[in-house]
Every structure is written in structure tokens, then in C-alpha cells.
N, C-alpha and C positions, 0 to 999 in steps of 0.2 A: 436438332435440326428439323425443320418442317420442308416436308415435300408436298409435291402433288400427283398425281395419274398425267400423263403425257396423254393428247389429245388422239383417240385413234376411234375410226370408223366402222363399225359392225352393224351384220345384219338381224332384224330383232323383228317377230311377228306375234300382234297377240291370238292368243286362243280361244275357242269356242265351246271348246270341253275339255272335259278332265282328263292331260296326259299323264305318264309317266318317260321323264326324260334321264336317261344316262346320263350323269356328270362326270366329272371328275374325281367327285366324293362319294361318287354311287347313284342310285337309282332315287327321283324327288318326283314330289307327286306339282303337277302342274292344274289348277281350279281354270275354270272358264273366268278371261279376263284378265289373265295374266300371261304377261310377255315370255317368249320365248327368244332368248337371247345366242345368239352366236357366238362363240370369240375370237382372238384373232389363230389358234389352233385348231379350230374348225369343233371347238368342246361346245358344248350346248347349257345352257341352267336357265330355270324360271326366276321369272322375277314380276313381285306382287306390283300391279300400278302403281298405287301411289309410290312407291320408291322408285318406279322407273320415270313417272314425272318429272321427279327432282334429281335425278341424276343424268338422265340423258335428253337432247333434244335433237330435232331433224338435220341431219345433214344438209351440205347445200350437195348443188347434183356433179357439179366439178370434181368433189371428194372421192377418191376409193376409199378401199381397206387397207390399211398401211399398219405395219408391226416395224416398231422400235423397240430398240435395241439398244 
């Protein structure tokens, strides 16, 4: 069976310098230029640009945050 990720809206900021953010896996070191991503648990992880290029794009502004279920 092939599935896909149901559409949902999260908040995502890139960064300026080098964090370290709490995940869910543990402690990930975050580079300047790479996205800090929100989820729909309020959990936090980086994520290198180019993959967040290709995986997420803008919201329109009508959108929330919405968790399915």
C-alpha cells in the first residue's frame, strides 16, 4: 500500500546561528541557515534548506495549524 503525509500547517523559522534544539530524539545541533521547524506537538527539529525546499512550501494566510487524526 502506498500512502502519503496528510496536508498540515506548521510554524518554521530559519536561523542565524548555531542552535542546539531539544527533539524528540534528543539534543541536534542546528547550523546557521537551517530551518527550525515546529510540529504539530509543539516538538521542535532542524532541518537542512535544501530539504526544506523540497518538502514544504508557503502557506496561504487562510490556513492554521491543524492535527489530524
Amino acid at each position: 500500500m502506498k500512502v502519503k503525509k496528510r496536508p498540515i500547517v506548521v510554524e518554521a523559522y530559519k536561523t542565524d546561528k548555531e542552535l542546539i534544539i531539544q527533539t524528540l530524539e534528543g539534543p541536534m545541533k542546528a547550523a546557521p541557515g537551517d530551518w527550525i521547524i515546529t510540529g504539530i506537538r509543539g516538538e521542535k527539529y532542524p532541518c537542512k534548506p535544501d530539504i526544506f525546499d523540497r518538502t514544504y512550501e508557503p502557506a496561504q494566510e487562510d490556513e492554521e495549524l491543524t492535527l489530524f487524526l
